[in-house]
N, C-alpha and C positions, 0 to 999 in steps of 0.2 A: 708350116712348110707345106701348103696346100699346094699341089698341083693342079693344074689345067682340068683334069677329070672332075676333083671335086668341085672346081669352080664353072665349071659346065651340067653336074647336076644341080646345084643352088641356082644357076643363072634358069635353066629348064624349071622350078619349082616355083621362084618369083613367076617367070612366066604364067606359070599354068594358073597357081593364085591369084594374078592379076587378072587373067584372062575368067574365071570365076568369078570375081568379084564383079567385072565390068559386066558378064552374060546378069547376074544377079541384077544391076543397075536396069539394063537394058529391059530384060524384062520386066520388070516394075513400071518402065517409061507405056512399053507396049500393052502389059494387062492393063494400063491406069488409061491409056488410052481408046481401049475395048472397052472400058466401065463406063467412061463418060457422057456415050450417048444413051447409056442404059439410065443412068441419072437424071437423066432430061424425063424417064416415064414417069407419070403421076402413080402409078402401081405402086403400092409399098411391099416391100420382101422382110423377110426374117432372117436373123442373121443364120449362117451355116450350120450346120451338123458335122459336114466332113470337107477337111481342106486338101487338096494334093499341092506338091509342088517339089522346091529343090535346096538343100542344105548345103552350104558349102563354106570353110573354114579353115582356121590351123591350129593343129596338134604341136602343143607343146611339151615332147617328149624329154623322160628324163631317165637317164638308165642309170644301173646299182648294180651289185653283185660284182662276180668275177668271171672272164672269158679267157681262152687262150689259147686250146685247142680248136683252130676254127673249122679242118676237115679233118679226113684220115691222111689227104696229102703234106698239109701244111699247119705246123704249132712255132709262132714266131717264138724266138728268144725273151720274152716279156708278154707278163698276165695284165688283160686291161682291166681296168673297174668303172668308174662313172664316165657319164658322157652326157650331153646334149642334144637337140635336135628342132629343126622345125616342119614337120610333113604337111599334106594336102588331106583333107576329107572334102569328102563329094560323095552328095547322097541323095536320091528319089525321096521325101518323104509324103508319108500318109496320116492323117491327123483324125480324131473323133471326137468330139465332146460337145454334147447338146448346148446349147445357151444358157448363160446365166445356172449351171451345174457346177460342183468342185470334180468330179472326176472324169476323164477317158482316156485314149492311150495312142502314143501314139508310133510309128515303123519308119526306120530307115534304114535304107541299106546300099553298100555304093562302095567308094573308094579309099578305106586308111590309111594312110602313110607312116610307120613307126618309124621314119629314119632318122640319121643322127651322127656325131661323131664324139665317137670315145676319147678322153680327155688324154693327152701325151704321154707318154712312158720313155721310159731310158732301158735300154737294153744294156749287156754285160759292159757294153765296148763304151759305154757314155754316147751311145748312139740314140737320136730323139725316131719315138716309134708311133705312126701316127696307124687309125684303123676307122672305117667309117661302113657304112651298111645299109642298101634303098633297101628294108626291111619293110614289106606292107603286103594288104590285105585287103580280101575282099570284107566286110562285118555288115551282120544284119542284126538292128538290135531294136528290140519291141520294149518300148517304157510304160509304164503308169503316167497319166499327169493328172495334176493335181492343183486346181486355185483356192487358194483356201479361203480367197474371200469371195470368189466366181468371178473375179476380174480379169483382168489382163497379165496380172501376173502369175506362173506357174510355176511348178516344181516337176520334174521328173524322175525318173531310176526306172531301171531295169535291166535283164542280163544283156552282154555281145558275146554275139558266136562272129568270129574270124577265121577265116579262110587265108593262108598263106598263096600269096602269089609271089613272091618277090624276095629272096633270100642272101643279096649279094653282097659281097664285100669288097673293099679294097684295101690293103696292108702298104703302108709306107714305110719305106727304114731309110734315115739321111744317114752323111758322112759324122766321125765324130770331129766337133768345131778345131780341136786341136791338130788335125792330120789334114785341113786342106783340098790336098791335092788327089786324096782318096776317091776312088769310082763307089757308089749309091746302089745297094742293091739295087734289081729291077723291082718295081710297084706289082705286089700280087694281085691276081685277079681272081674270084671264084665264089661260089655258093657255100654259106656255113653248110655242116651236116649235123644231124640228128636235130633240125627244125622240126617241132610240133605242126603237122599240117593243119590242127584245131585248138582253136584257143576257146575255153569259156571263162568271160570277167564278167565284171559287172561295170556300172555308170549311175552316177548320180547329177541333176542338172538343174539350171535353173534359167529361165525365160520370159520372155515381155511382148507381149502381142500390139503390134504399133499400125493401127489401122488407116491406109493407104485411101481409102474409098467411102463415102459413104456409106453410112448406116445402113440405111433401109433400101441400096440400089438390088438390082436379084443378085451381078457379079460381085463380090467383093474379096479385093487384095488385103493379103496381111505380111508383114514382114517384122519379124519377130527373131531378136539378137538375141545369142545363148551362150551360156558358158557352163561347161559339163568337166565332172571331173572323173579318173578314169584309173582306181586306187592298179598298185603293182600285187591283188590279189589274182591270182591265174595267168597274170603276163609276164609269163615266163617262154622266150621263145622256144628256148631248145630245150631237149629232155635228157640234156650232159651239161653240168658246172650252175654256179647260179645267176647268170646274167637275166636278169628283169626290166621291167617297163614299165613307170608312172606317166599321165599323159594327161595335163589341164586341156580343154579343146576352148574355143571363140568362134562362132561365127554369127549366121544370120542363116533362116530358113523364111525364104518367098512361096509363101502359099497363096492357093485362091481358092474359093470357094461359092458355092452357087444358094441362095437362098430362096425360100420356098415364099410364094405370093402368098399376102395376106386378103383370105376371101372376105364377102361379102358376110359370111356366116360367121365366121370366127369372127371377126371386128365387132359383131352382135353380142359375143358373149361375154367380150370384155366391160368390166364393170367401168359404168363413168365415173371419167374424173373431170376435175375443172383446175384452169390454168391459169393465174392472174400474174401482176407483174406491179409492184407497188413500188413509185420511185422518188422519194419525196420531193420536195421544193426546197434546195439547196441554197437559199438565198445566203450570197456571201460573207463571210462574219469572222472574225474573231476570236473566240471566248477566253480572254482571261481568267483563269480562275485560280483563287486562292482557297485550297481545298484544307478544310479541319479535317484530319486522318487521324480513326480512331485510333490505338495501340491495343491490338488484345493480350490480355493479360497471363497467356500461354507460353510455354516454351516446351515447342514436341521432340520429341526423343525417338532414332529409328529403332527400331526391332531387333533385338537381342543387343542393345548398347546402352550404358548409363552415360557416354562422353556426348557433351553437346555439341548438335551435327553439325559437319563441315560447311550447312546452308547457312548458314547465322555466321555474323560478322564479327570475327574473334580478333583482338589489339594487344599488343605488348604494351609495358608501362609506356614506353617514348612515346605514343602515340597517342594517348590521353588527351596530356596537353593542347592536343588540335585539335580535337573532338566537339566537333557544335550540333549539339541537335538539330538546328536548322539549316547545317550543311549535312545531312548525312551521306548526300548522294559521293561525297569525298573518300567514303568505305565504301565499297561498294560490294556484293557479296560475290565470293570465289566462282560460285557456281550464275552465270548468266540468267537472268529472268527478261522473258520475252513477252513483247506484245503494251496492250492496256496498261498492264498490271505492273510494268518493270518499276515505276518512280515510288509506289503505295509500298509494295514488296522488299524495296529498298530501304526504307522506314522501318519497315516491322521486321527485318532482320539485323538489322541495329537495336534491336529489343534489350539488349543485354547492355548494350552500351548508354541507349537511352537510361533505361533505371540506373547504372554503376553514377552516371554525370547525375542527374537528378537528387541520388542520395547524397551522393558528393556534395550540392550546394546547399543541401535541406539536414544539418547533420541532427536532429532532431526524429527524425523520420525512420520507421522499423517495416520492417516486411518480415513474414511466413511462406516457405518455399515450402508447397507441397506437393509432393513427388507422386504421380499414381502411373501403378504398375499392374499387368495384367498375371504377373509372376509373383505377386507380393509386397508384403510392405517394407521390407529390406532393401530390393531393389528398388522402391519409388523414393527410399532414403537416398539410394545412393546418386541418382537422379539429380536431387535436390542437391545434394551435399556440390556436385558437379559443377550446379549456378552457382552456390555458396562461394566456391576454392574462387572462380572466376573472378565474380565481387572484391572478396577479400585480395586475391592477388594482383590482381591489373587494377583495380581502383580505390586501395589502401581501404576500404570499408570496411569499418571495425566491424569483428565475429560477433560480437555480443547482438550489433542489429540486426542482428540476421537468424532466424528460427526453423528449423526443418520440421516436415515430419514425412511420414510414407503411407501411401492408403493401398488398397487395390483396385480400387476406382474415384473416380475426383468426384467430389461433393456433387456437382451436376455434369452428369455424367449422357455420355450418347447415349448407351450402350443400358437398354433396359432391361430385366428381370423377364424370362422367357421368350427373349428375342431371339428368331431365330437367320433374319434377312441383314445380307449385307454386313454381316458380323468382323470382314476383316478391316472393312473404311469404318466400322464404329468404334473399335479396338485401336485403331490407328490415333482417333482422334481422341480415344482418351490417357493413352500416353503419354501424359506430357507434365510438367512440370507449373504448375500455378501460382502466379505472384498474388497475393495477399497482402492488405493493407489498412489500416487505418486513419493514415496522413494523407490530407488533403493537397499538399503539395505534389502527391504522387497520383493523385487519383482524377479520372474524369468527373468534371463539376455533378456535384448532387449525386454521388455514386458511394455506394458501400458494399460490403459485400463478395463472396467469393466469385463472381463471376464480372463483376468491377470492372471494367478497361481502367488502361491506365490513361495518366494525360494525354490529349488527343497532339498532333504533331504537326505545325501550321506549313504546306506544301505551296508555294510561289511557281509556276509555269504554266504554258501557252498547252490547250488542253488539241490532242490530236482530234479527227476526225470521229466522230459519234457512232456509237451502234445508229441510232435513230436516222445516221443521214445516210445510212446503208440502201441499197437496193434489193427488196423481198421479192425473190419468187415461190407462191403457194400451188403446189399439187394435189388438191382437196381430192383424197381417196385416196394417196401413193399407195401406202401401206398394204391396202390390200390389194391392190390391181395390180403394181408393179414389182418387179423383185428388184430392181433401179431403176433410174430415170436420168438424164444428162440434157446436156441444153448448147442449141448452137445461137450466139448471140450475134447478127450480121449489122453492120453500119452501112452508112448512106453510098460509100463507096464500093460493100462487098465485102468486105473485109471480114472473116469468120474467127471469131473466139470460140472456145469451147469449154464446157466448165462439165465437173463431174468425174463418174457417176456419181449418184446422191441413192439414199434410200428411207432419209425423212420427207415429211410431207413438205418442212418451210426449207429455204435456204437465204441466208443475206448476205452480200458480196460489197464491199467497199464500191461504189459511183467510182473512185479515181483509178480502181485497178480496172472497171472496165474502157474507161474513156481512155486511159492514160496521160495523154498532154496534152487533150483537147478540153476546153471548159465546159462544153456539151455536147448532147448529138441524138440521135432520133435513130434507135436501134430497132432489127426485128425478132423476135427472142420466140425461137421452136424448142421447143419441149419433146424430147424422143424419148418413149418412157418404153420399157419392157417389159412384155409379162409374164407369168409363170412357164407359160409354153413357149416360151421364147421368141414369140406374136410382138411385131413393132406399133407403138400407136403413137401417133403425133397431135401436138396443139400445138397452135400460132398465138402470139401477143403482137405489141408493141410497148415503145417505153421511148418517153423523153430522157434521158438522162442530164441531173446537172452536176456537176465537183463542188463537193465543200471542201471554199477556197478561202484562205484569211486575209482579208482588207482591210478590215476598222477593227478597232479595237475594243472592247465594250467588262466592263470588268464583271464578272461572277463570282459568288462562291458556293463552293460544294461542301457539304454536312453527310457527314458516315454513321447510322447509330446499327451494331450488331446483336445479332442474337443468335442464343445456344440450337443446339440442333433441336428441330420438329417443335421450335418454339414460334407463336404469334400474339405473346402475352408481354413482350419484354417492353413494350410501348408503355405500360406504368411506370417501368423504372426510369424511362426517358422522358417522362411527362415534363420535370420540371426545366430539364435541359431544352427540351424544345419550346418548352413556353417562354423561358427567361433567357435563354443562351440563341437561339437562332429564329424564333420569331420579330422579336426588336430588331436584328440586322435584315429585315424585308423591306425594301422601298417603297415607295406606294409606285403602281401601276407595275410593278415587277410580275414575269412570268417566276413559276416553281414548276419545276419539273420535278416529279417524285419517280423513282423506279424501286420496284420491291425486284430482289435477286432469293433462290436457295440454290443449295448445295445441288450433286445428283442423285443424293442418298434417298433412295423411294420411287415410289410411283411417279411419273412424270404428269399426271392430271392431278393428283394431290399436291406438287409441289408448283403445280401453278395456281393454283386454287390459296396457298400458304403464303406466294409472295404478293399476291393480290391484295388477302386480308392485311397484312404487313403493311402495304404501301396504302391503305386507305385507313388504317387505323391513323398513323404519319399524318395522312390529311386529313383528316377531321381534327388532330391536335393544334395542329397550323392553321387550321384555317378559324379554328373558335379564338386563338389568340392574336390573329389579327385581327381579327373585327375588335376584341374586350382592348385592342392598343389602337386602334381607331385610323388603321391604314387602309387608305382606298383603292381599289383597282388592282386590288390584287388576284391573277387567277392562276388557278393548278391544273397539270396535265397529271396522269395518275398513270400508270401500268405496272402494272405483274409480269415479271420477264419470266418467271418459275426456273425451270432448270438448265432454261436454252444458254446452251453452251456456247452459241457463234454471238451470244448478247452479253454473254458472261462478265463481269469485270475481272474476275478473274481464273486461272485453271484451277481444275478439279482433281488432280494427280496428288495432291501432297494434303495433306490436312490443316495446315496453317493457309492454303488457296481454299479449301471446301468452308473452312474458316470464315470468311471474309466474305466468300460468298451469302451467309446468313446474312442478307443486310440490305438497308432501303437507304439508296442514295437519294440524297436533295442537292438538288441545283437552284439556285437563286440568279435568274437572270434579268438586270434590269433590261426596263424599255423604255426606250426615246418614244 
């Protein structure tokens, strides 16, 4: 039952928001248009120190308690309690924090609006009692911020002092709906009393700096959207009854800020770096490939649970029946795997259901589940006992073939005697539950063994886009020169991407995410890299770009063989599988492409160094046994991808990914 007043201050509030927002727009047109010719100068600047500018938004007010006495003149017939509200803030801000720092602080102060309207009440007579209040403030409140990664994004808090300007009310009382014909009180009009003229709260926020200008011009614009919350400790208006104030806030704060020229001197002392741009020759293709997917012979268990994890792909009896190893992708697991690695991932989390169907057709065949715990060997029982119930109950496998036992650590184990680095990924990864075997039918050829894969699992699809046909840009020196680096990448029309920040030396980027639906293009790729002082330094490239696109169709396949952590020995025990099992399937004149992968468990210069030796041990095995099988024309491409994680096949987050990473893939691609 809103009256005309209330609907004249909401309509005045849209107003003034509107008229806020559009000054906000406006000036962004006009700073952005003050930048522009400052952009055109060859000068380069560093980005700011201090921003000024103006904040402006709306307070999502939320009241509690109880009110009722609202003067000494007037106590309606009915106690209010919750209410609602939407106000205006408008605010001067002042901004501090050096370049590429996590802390500084920053000041606003201006215009709060806590008003709102109290939620309906019934007075004695069954009469609806409405009460509503332009309650605001002047507030000046000084934050902390805070990036925790020195980026764009921030955090704030800190206390508000409010200043009462505004204390009004209006009291509604309609007829009751039964009586008609009855006259409406008059609508009160007046100021609560015993309003606190000082309020101290506090505020906690959070914000994103969204850069209007460039980099390196001296002006540059930031506009940067917040949302702050604004707890009902201290917002308490009056100092009679408990009526209080929760208040979520939204807006945007338009700063600008002035950067200081990069001299002649300072540019001297920034250490060189060099900027290359490596983009392969994308020549059109295909690659079908028919990949052998090892199965590792693990099954890991999270931290403090013996139930096997919800990642792994668990079947009622009904579902057996459907069950093909070479559909797996028909289970697929609960939890989403993204990227490379979704189709292999999918495989090995059918782990359980591959060995349940396998012992099912082979009933000759026994396995030993042994359980290792970092708690004992009861727990790594109980582990085991977990696969065991599984087995037995979803794939009728009689208990007799099936053996436990519990260690506290697995026979080969991460996790060494006086290690003291990276203790909770080595812990992680020995968790787990190890299938054990000595039937051949379950086991990868020429294999024995506790560390055994089991049978490998044959994968039929159209292979995506390659690490290899990526786009490399190298920063030789990021590391010490810069504290990040980012990259504007322009096409033949102008047209500006952006990528970043980065704070490794390499980065590789898919050719198709930068082209998008073009098949090529001839891009020019600057490098803005910053340095400790927060000094801008630039380098230019170029780069053809082409899309790896699929045309022809050309059949491949790919060979997995794994190895245990901080291992480059495990190439004995695949001696004979690679000599007898994947060198015979080499064409003559076929390219092999070898990549050695590890984990990220170590040093990153040791663990490229480990997938190096890895993937040339591979080729020395391959290449002595094509010649002794008298295949011509065949040549190898070799690299050690070590730990690089944008090369990775797959993540590193879980221990069956670090897993799988131990491993040198081969690719067998014929050629016309």
């Amino acid at each position: 039952m809103k009256n005309k007043t209330n609907l004249n201050r909401e309509s005045r509030f849209a107003g003034a928001l509107k008229q806020t927002l559009k000054g906000l727009v406006v000036g962004a047109l006009i700073l952005t248009g003050i930048d522009a010719p400052l952009q055109a100068q060859e000068a380069e600047y560093s980005r700011p120190s201090w921003y000024f500018g103006v904040a402006g938004g709306a307070n999502f007010n939320f009241f509690d308690g109880s009110t009722q006495k609202l003067n000494d003149a007037f106590t309606p017939p009915t106690t209010f309690h919750k209410g609602t509200g939407i106000g205006l803030f408008l605010a001067p801000s002042i901004e501090f924090h050096k370049p590429n720092t996590r802390f500084g602080f920053i000041v606003q102060a201006g215009l709060d609006s806590r008003k709102g309207d109290f939620d309906q009440q019934l007075t004695d007579c069954n009469c609806p009692a409405d009460l509503s209040t332009d309650l605001s403030y002047i507030t000046v409140e000084p934050s902390l911020r805070f990036a925790p990664t020195k980026g764009n994004f921030y955090l704030y808090a800190g206390p508000r002092f409010a200043f009462n300007q505004d204390k009004a009310f209006v009291y509604q009382q309609a007829i009751n709906p039964l009586y008609p014909n009855s006259v409406a009180p008059a609508d009160v009009e007046g100021d609560f009393s015993h309003v606190e003229k000082t309020i101290i709260s506090g505020q906690i926020g959070m914000g994103y700096d969204m850069q209007l200008s460039k980099a390196t011009s001296k002006t540059q614009l930031v506009l940067s959207p917040f949302v702050a919350f604004h707890p009902y400790f201290g917002q308490d208006p009056r100092s009679i009854e408990t009526w209080n104030v929760t208040t979520v806030r939204a807006g945007a704060v338009l700063k600008i800020g002035s950067g200081h020229k990069i001299s002649q001197e300072v540019k001297a002392v920034i250490p060189v770096v060099g900027f290359s741009v490596v983009s392969p020759l994308n020549v059109p293709g295909e690659l079908r490939v028919t990949e052998t997917f090892p199965l590792r012979n693990y099954i890991y268990f999270d931290e403090k649970s013996t139930d096997i994890s919800k990642r792994y792909v668990l079947l009622n009896k009904d579902q057996v029946k459907d069950f093909k190893e070479d559909q797996v992708e028909v289970f697929a697991p609960s939890t989403a795997v993204a990227g490379r690695s979704q189709r292999e991932m999918t495989v090995y989390y059918n782990i359980l259901n591959i060995l349940g169907d396998r012992m099912g057709k082979n009933p000759n065949a026994t396995i030993v589940l042994v359980g290792s715990s970092e708690n004992g060997q009861a727990e790594g029982k109980l582990m085991a006992e977990s696969v065991k119930k599984y087995l037995v109950d979803v794939f009728a496998i009689n208990a007799n073939r099936i053996a436990i036992e519990g260690r506290n650590k697995p026979k080969i184990a991460a996790e060494k005697v006086g290690g003291t680095k990276e203790l909770v990924l080595l812990r992680e990864g020995d968790r787990r539950v190890s299938v054990e075997s000595s039937s051949p039918a379950l086991l990868m050829e020429f294999q024995t063994g506790p560390d055994a894969p089991l049978k490998p699992v044959q994968i039929n699809a159209v292979q995506v886009a390659p690490v290899t046909s990526y786009v490399t840009f190298k920063v030789d020196g990021a590391d010490e020169a810069f504290s990040s680096w980012q990259m504007e990448i322009t096409d033949e029309n102008g047209v500006v991407q952006n990528y970043g920040p980065y704070i490794q030396e390499e980065v590789s980027i898919s050719g198709n995410t930068i082209l998008g639906t073009k098949p090529e293009g001839d891009y020019k790729v600057k490098m803005i890299g910053t340095n400790k002082t927060g000094e801008i330094v630039t380098k230019e490239s170029t780069a053809h770009i082409v899309a790896w696109t699929p045309s022809k169709v050309v059949e491949g396949m790919r060979f997995s063989i794994l190895y245990e952590f901080d291992d480059a020995n495990a190439i004995a025990m695949y001696d004979k599988y690679l000599s007898e099992v994947v060198a015979p399937k080499i064409p003559a004149n076929a390219k092999v492409i070898i990549h050695g992968h590890t984990d990220v468990i170590g040093e990153e210069a040791y663990n490229q160094t480990l997938s190096e030796k890895r993937a040339n041990d591979v080729k020395t095995t391959l290449q002595n046994s094509v010649a002794n099988l008298g295949t011509a024309g065949v040549t190898f491409e070799v690299t050690g991808m070590g730990e690089n994680e944008s090369a990775a096949p797959f993540g590193n987050k879980l221990p069956e990914e670090r897993s799988y990473n131990r491993t040198v893939i081969i690719d067998v691609v014929p050629q016309k």
